[in-house]
C-alpha positions in Angstrom: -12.2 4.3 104.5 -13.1 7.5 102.7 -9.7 7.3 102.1 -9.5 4.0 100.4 -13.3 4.9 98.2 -11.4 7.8 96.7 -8.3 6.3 95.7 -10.6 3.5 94.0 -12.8 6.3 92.3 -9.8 7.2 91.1 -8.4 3.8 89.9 -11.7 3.0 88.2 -11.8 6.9 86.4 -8.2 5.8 85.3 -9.2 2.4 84.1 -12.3 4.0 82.1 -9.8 6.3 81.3 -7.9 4.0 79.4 -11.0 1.5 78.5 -11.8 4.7 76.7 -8.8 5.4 75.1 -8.0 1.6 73.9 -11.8 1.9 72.3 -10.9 4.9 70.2 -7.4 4.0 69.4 -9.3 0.6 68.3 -11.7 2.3 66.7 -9.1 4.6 64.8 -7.0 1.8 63.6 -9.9 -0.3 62.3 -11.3 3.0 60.6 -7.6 3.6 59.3 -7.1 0.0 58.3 -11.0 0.6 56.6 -10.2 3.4 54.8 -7.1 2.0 53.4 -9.3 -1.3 52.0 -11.4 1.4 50.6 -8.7 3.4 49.4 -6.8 0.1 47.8 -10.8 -0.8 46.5 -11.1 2.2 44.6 -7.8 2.6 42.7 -8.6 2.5 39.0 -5.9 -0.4 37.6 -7.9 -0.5 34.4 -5.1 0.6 32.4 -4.0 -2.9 32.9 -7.1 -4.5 31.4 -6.4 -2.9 27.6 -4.2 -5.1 25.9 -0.3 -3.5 24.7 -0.4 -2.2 21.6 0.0 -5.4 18.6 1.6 -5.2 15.4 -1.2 -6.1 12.9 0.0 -8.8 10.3 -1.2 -9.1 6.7 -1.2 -11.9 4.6 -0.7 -12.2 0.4 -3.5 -14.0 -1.2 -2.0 -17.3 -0.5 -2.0 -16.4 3.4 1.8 -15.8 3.9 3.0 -12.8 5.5 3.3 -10.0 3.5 3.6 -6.6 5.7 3.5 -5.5 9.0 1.5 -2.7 10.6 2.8 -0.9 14.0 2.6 2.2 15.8 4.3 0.5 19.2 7.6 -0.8 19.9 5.8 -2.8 22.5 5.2 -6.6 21.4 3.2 -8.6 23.7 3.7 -12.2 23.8 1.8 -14.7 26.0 3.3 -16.2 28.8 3.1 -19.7 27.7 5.6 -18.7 24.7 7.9 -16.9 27.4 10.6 -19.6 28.2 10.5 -20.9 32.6 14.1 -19.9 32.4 13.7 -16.5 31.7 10.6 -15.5 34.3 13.0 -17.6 36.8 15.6 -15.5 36.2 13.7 -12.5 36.6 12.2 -13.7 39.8 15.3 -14.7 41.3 16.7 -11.2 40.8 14.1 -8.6 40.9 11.8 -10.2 43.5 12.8 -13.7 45.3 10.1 -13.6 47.3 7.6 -12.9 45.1 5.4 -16.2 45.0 5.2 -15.5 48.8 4.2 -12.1 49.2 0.7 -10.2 48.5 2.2 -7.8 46.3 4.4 -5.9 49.6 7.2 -7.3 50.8 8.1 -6.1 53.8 11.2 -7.7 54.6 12.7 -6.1 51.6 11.5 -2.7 52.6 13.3 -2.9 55.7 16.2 -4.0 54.2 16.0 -0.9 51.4 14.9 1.7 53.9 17.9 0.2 56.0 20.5 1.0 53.2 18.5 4.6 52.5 18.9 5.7 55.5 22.7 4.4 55.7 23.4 6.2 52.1 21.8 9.4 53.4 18.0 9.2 51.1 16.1 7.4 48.8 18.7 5.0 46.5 17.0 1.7 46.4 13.3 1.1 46.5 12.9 -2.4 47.3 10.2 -2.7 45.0 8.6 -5.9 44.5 7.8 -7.2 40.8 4.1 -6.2 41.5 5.3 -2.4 42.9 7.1 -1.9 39.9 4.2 -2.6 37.4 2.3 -0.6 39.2 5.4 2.2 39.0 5.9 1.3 35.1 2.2 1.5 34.3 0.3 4.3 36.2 3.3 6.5 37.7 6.4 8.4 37.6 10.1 7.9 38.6 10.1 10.4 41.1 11.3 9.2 44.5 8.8 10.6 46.9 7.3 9.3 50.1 3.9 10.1 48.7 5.0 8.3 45.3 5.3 5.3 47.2 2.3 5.2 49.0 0.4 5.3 46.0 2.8 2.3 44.4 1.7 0.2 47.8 -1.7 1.3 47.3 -2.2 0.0 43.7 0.6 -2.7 43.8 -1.9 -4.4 46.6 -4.8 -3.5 44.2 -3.0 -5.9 41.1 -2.2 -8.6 43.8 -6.5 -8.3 44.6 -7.1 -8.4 41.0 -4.6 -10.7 38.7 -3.0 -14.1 40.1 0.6 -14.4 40.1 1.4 -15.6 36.5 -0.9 -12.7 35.0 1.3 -10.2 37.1 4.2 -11.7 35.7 3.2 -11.8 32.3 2.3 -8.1 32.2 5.2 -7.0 33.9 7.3 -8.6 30.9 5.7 -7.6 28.3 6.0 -3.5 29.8 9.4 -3.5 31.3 12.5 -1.8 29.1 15.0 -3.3 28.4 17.6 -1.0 26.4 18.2 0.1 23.3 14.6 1.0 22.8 13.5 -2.5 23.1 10.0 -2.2 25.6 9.0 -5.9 26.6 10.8 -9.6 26.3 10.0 -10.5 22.6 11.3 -6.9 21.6 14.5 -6.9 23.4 15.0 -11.0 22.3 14.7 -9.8 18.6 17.3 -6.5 19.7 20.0 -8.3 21.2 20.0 -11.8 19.8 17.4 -11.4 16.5 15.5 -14.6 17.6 11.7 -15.6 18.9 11.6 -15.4 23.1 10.7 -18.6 22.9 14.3 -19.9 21.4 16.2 -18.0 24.5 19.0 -20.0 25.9 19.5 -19.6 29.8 22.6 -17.7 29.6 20.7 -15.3 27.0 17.8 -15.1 29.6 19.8 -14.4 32.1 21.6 -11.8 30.3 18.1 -10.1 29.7 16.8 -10.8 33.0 20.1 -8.4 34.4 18.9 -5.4 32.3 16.0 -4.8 33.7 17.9 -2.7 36.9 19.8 -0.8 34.7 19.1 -1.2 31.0 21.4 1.6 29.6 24.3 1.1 31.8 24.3 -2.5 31.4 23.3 -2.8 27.4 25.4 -5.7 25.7 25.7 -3.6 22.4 27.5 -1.1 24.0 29.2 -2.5 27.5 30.0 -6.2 26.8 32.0 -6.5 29.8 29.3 -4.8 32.5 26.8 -7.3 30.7 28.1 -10.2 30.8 29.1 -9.9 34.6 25.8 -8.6 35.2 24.7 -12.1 33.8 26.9 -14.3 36.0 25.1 -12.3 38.9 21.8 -13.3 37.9 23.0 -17.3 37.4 24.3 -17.6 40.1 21.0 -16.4 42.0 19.6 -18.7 39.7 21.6 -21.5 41.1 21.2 -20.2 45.1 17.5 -20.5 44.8 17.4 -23.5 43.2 16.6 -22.5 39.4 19.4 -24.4 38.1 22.1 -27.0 39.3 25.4 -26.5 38.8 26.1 -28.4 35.3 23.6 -25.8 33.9 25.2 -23.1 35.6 28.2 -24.0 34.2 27.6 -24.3 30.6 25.5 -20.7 30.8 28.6 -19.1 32.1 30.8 -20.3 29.6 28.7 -19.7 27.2 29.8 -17.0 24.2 27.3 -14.2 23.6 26.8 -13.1 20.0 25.1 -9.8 20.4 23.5 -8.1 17.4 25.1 -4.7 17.1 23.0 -3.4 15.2 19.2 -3.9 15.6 17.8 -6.1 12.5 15.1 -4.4 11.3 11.6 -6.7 10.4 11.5 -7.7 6.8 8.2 -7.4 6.8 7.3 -3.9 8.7 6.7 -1.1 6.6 6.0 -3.5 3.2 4.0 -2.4 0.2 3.2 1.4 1.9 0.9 2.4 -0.3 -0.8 -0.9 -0.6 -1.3 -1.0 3.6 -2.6 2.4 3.2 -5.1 1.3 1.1 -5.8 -1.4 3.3 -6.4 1.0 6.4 -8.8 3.0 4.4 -11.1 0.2 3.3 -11.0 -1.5 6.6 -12.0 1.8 8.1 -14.8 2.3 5.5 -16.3 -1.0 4.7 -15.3 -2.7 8.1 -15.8 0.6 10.9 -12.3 -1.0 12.0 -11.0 2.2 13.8 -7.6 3.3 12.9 -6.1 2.8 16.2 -7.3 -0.8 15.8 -5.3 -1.9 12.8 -2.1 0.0 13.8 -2.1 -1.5 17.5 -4.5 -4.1 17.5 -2.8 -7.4 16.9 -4.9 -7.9 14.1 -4.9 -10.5 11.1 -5.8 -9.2 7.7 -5.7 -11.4 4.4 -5.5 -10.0 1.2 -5.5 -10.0 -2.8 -2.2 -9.0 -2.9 -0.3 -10.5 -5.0 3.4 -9.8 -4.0 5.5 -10.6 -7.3 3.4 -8.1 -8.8 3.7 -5.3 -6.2 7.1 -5.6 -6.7 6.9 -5.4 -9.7 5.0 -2.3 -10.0 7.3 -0.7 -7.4 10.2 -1.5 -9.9 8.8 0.4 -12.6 8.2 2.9 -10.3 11.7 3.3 -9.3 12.8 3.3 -12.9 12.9 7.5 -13.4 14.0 7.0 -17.4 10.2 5.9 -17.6 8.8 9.2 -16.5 9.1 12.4 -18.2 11.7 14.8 -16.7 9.7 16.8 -13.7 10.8 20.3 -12.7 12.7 21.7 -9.4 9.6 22.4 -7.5 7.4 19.3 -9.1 7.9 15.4 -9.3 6.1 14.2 -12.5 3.8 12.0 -10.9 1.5 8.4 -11.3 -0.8 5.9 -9.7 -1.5 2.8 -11.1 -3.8 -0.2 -10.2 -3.5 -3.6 -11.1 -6.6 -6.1 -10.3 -7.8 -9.4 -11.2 -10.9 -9.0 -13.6 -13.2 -12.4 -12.6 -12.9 -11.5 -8.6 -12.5 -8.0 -8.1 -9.0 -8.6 -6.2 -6.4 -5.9 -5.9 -3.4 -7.3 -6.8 -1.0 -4.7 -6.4 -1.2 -0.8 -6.2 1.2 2.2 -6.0 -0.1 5.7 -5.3 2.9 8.0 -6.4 6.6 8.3 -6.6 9.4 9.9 -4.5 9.2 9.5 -0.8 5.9 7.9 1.1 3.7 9.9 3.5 2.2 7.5 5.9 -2.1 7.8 4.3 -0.9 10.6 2.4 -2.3 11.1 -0.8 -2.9 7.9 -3.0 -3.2 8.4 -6.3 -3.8 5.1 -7.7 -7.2 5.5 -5.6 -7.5 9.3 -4.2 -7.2 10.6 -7.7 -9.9 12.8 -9.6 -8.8 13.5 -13.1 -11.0 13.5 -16.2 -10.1 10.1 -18.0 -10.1 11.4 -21.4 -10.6 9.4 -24.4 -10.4 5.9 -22.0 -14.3 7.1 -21.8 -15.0 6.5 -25.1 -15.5 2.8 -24.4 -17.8 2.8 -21.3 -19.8 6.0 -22.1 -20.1 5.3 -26.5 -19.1 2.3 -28.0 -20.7 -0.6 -24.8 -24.4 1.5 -25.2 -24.0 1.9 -29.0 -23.2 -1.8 -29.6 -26.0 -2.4 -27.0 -28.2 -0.2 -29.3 -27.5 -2.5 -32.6 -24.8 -0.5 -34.1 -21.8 -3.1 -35.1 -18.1 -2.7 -35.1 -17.5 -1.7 -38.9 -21.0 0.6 -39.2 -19.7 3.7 -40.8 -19.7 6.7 -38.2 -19.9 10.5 -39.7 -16.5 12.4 -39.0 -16.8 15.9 -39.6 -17.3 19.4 -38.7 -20.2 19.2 -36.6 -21.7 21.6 -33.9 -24.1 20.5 -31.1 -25.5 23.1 -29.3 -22.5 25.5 -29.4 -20.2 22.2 -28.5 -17.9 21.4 -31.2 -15.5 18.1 -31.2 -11.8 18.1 -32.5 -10.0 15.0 -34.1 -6.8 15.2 -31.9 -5.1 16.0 -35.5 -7.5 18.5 -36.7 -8.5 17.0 -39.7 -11.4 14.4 -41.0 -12.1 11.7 -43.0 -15.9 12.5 -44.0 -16.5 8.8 -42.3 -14.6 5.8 -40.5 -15.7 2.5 -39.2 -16.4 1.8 -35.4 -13.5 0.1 -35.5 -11.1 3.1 -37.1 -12.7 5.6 -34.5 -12.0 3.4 -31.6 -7.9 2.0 -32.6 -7.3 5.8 -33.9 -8.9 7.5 -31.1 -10.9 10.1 -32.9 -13.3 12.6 -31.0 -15.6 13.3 -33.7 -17.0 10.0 -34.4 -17.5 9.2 -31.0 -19.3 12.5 -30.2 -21.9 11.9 -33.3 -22.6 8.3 -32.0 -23.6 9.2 -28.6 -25.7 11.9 -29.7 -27.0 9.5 -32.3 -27.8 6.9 -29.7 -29.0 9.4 -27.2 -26.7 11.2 -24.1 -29.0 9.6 -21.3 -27.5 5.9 -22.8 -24.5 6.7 -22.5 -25.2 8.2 -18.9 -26.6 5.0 -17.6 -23.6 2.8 -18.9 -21.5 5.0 -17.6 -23.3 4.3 -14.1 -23.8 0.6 -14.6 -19.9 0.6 -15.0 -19.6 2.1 -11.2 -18.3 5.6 -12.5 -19.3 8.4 -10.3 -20.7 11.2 -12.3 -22.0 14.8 -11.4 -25.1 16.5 -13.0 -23.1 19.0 -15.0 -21.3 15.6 -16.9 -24.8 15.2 -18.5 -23.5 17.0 -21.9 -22.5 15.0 -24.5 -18.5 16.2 -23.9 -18.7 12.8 -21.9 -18.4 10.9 -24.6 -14.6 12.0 -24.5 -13.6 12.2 -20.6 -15.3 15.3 -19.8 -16.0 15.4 -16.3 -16.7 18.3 -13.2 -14.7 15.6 -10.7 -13.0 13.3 -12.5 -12.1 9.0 -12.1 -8.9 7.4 -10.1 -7.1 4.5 -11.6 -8.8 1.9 -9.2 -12.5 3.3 -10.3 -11.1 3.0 -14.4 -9.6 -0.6 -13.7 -12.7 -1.6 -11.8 -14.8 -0.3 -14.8 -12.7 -2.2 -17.4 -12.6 -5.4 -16.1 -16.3 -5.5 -17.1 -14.8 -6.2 -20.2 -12.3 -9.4 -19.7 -15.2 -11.2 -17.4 -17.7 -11.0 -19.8 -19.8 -8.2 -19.2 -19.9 -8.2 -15.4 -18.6 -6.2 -12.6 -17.0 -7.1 -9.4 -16.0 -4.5 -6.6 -12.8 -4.0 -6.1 -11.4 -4.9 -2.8 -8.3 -5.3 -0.7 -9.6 -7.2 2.0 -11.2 -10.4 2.2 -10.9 -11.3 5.9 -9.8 -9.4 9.2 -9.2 -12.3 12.5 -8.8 -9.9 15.9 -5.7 -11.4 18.4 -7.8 -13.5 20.1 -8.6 -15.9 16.6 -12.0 -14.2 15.7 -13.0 -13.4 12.3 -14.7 -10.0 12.5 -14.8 -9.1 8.8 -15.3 -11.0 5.5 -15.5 -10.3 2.1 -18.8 -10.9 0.2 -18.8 -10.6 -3.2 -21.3 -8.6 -5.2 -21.2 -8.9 -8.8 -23.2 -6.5 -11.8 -24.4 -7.7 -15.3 -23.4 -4.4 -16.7 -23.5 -5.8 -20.6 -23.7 -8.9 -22.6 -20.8 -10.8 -23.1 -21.2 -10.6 -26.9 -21.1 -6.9 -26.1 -17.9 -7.3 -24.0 -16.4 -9.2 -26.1 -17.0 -6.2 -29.2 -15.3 -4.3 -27.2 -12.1 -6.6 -26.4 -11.9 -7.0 -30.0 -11.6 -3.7 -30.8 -9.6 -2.4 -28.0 -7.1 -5.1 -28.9 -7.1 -3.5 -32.1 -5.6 -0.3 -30.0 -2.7 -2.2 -29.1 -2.3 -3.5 -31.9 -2.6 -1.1 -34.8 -3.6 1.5 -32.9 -2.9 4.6 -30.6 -1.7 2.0 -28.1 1.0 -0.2 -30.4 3.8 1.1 -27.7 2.4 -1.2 -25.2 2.3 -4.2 -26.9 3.8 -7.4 -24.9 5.7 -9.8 -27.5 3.5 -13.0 -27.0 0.7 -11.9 -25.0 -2.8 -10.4 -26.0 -3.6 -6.9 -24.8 -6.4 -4.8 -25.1 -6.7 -1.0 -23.7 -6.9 2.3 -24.6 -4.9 5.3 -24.1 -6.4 8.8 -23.0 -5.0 12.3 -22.7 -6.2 15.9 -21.3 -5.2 19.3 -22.5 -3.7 22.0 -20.8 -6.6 24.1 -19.8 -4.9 27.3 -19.9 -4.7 30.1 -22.6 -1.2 30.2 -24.5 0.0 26.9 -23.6 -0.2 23.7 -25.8 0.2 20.5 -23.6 -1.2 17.6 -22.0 -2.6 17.8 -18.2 -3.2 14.1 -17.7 -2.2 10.8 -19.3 -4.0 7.4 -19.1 -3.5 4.3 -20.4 -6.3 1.0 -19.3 -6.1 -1.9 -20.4 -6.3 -5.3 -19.6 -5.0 -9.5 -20.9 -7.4 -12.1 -20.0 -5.9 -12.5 -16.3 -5.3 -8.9 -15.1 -6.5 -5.4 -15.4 -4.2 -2.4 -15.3 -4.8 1.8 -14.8 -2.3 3.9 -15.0 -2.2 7.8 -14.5 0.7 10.1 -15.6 0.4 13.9 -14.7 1.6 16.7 -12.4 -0.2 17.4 -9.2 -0.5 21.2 -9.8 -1.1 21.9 -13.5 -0.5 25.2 -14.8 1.7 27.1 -17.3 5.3 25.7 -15.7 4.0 22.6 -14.8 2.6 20.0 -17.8 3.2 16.9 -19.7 4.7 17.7 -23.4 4.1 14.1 -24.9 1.2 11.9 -26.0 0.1 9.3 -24.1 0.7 6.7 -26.8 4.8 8.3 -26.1 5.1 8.6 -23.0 2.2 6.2 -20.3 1.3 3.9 -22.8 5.3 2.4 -22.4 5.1 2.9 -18.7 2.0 0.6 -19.2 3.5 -2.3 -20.8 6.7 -2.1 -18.3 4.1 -2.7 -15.7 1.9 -5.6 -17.3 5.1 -7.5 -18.8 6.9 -7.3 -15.4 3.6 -8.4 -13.5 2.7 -10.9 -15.7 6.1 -12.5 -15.9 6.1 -16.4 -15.7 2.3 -16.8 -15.9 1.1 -18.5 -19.4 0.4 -16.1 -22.0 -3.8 -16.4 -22.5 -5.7 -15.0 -26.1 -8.9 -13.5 -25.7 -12.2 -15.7 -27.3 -14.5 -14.2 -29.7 -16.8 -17.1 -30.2 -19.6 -15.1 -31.0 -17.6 -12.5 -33.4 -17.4 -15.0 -36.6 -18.9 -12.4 -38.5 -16.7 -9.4 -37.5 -13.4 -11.5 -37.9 -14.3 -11.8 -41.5 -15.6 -8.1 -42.2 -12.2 -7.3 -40.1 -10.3 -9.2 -42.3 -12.2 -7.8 -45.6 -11.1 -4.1 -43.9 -7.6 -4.8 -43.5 -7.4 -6.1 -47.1 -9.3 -3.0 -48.2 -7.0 -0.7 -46.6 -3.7 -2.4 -47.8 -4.9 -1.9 -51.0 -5.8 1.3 -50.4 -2.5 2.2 -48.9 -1.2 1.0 -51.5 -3.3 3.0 -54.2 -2.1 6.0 -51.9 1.6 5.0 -51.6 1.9 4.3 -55.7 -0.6 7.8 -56.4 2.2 9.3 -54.1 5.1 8.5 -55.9 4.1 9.1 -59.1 2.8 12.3 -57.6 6.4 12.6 -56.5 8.9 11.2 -58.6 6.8 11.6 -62.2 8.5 15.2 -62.8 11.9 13.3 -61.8 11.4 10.1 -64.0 10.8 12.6 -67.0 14.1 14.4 -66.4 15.7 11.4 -66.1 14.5 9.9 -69.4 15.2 13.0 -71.5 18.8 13.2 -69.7 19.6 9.7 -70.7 18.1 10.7 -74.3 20.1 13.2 -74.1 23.1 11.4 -73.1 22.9 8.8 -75.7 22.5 11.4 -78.4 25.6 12.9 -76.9 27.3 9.4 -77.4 25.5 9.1 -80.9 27.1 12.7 -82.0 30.8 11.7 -80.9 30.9 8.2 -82.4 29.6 10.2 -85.7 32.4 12.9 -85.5 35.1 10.5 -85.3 33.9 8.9 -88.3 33.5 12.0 -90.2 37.2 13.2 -89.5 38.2 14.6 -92.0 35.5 14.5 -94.7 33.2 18.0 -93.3 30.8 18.4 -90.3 27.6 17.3 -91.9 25.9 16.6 -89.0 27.0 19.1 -86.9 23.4 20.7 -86.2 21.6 16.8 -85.6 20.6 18.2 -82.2 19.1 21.3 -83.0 17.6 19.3 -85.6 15.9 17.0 -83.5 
């Protein structure tokens, strides 16, 4: 009996024994099978939330594309516009079981650790379409034990998170495919240079089979490997049901034209120093980060106006323009062309020679002194606005202000000109006198009223001719004469007039702001006599056969000792429709390095190239001087004062010239008739004596 109680002690010590045991194994797998959830719960799969990198798409200013912005070879398409075809395809030969599984399968493990351990270690994965996203997107190729825990982990993470399509569609959109072509719509436009949407089922297919090895099996360089890598995938397609056999059929037989060399976007890359203006103003006046418009899939509309940005790059292509440049120094330019009545850039270029992606831009980065282009905005706009009129006589003279003393360009002076003289002949004199007569802080606040940036050490009356600590760009000038063409007011300048994001939503718009900066009598004095440049003027080498043009030229000396040359060269001017700046200058001045023409040579012709080209095909437009009835008249009284002056001079001159020449003349044909006279006389006398053999001396 004692027996028999012991042996059950035992049996029940056993039996809690093992009661025991199966708790804590229990309680080990549930806090194993715990830990994993938590594990799986807290892997960070937010990677997957940020959308692929976009190109961003910009549109002329009737809203066709113009350019193309990208720092990604990645282009992500929605799945809608991915054909059923080609995700079938993929399914049936990366992952047949994927609709079934959550994101594991198991079966296909076995099977893959099956032919592992047959080969000897780790050959074939049997990743699932979920697995490898997870691979793709948040790890390495490395094939480690511990590498694919952490793929189960977060491939069972995506499964929690996305539904099948969204898995599907990212995995798509990230996979490679060869030849450098990351995603579907990228390796479409690579092999066959067409939409994803137009693939056929063979061509799907065909893609689909890159995926395992995209190198080895690339159509552009083995045909063969390809295309039996396709008939693989079809006929998978056709075992699982994707197809029937007619289709399967016509697939296989179907002839693959593969593009062997990538076809580059027509579009990416347009207009460079255009987009990088764009980047900078969407950055400044829309706080659209940088990383946004390269990879954000964004929309942008535009001024642009691509005939004309064409044509300004054709001039700027055109080297027998530009002045010769040395070995270490590329004469260079900017030039600006914008719409006067709504502030629209219509075409830019910031230099010549080869593009640096936002390198400098000097059509809008550019900070040169402007010379004589001033004379308009800081003199003649406040000195008309003060009363004076276009044919008041100025003084031009030798005059000293304060230890500053003006130069005519040509050194000499006329004692006095009209307005109208000083402004087409572009003398410094006249111009210095009338703002000091009108009063420097005038010209000061037209200067401001015109959106020119100025320092406290321009407040001297060297203003009046371009003088300037900093210095304009062409964009700032052509924004500051277009006052002029739209009758006295101002309009920003602008690039942009609306950015959509990806998703259709308009996050930036353009709202005009306009400034009454004069009276459009006013403007229209000026136009009058800035035409009068082009002309008869400093600025006759830019006039357009059949189109009215006003501007003026400008030009900066050399500012070092010895050397006689020009630093900078402008020309601005404008026709009724369209405003133009151009710049002309070396980036480093100094003794090697400068201009040895005038502007009215050398920019000035670079000027009209631009406006002709630009403006070719629109309808030639006169300016309107409706309220200058009186000034016509004086105008016409000048010129026929000065062609008879010129006339006095020209006649004064050649008596002055050939009067001591005339007078030899007549006493040499004197003296050859007398000659004549004396012969006729002789041999009439023959023989009877030489009676008048001293007539001459007699005379």
């Amino acid at each position: 009996m004692e027996q028999q109680s012991r042996w059950q002690a035992r049996k029940n010590k056993r039996k809690r024994h093992w009661l025991l045991t199966g708790v804590v194994f229990a309680v080990f797998i549930v806090g194993v099978y715990l830990t994993m959830q938590w594990y799986i719960a807290t892997r960070d799969i937010s990677a997957l939330q940020k959308p692929l990198p976009a190109p961003t798409i910009i549109y002329d200013q009737n809203g066709r594309v113009a350019s193309k912005i990208s720092s990604s070879k990645m282009e992500e398409v929605p799945i809608e516009r991915i054909p059923n075809h080609f995700l079938e395809a993929v399914v049936a030969t990366e992952d047949r079981r994927f609709y079934q599984h959550h994101g594991i399968d198991y079966y296909g493990m076995l099977r893959a650790l099956f032919r592992d351990i047959k080969a000897g270690g780790w050959t074939e994965g049997g990743s699932t379409i979920t697995q490898q996203l997870a691979k793709n997107v948040f790890l390495t190729n490395e094939k480690t034990l511990w590498r694919k825990w952490q793929e189960w982990f977060i491939a069972k993470k995506i499964e929690r998170t996305y539904s099948k399509q969204q898995i599907l569609e990212m995995y798509v959109n990230r996979v490679y495919f060869g030849e450098g072509a990351w995603g579907v719509q990228s390796a479409a436009k690579t092999y066959f240079g067409k939409d994803v949407s137009k693939l056929t089922v063979s061509e799907a297919a065909l893609l689909a089979g890159l995926i395992k090895a995209p190198s080895a099996l690339s159509p552009a360089s083995h045909y063969g490997k390809a295309i039996a890598r396709r008939n693989v995938v079809l006929q998978l397609m056709k075992e699982q049901g994707y197809i029937d056999e007619q289709t399967f059929l016509h697939a296989k037989n179907e002839k693959m034209v593969i593009q062997k060399e990538k076809k580059p976007d027509p579009y990416k890359g347009k207009y460079p120093y255009y987009v990088d203006q764009l980047i900078e103003e969407a950055i400044a006046r829309y706080h659209v980060t940088q990383s946004e418009v390269l990879s954000g899939g964004l929309h942008i509309y535009t001024e642009l106006n691509p005939r004309m940005q064409e044509a300004l790059e054709t001039v700027y292509q055109n080297d027998a323009l530009f002045p010769q440049g040395t070995d270490d120094q590329l004469v260079q330019s900017g030039a600006v062309l914008l719409d006067p009545k709504t502030g629209g850039i219509k075409a830019l270029i910031g230099g010549r020679g080869e593009h640096v992606f936002r390198g400098f831009n000097r059509a809008t980065q550019l900070q040169r002194q402007p010379g004589s282009t001033m004379k308009p905005l800081a003199v003649y706009t406040p000195a008309l606005e003060q009363g004076y009129h276009i044919f008041d006589e100025l003084k031009d003279e030798p005059v000293e202000f304060n230890g500053y003393r003006p130069e005519n360009y040509d050194h000499t002076y006329r004692g006095s000109v009209t307005m109208y003289e000083a402004v087409i002949d572009s003398l410094n004199v006249p111009a210095v006198w009338l703002l000091d007569q009108i009063g420097l802080e005038k010209g000061i606040d037209a200067l401001r009223r015109f959106g020119i940036p100025l320092d406290e050490k321009d407040h001297y009356l060297g203003v009046a001719l371009g003088g300037m600590r900093q210095g304009v760009s062409p964009l700032q000038m052509a924004e500051a004469y277009s006052v002029f063409p739209n009758d006295g007011v101002r309009t920003d300048a602008h690039i942009i007039t609306k950015i959509v994001d990806k998703n259709g939503n308009e996050i930036a718009k353009w709202k005009p702001h306009d400034v009454r900066v004069t009276s459009k009598e006013v403007a229209q004095k000026i136009t009058f006599m800035l035409e009068g440049v082009v002309k008869e003027g400093t600025g006759k080498r830019a006039r357009i056969p059949g189109r009215a043009l006003a501007g003026k030229t400008g030009s900066t000396q050399v500012p070092v000792d010895g050397v006689n040359g020009v630093k900078d060269q402008w020309m601005v001017g404008y026709t009724p429709q369209l405003v133009g700046a151009v710049w002309l200058g070396y980036d480093r001045t100094d003794k090697r390095h400068y201009l040895q023409t005038t502007s009215s040579q050398t920019v000035a012709v670079i000027f009209r190239e631009i406006m002709e080209k630009a403006l070719e095909g629109t309808p030639a437009q006169s300016f309107a001087y409706p309220a200058l009835k009186k000034e016509q008249k004086q105008w016409q009284q000048w010129h026929k004062q000065k062609k008879e002056e010129e006339k006095q001079k020209k006649e004064e001159k050649r008596k002055h010239e050939h009067g001591p020449k005339e007078k030899r003349e007549k006493e040499k044909r004197r003296h050859h008739w007398h000659d004549k006279h004396e012969k006729k006389q002789k041999e009439k006398g023959k023989g009877k004596g030489h009676k008048h053999d001293n007539d001459e001396e007699d005379d």
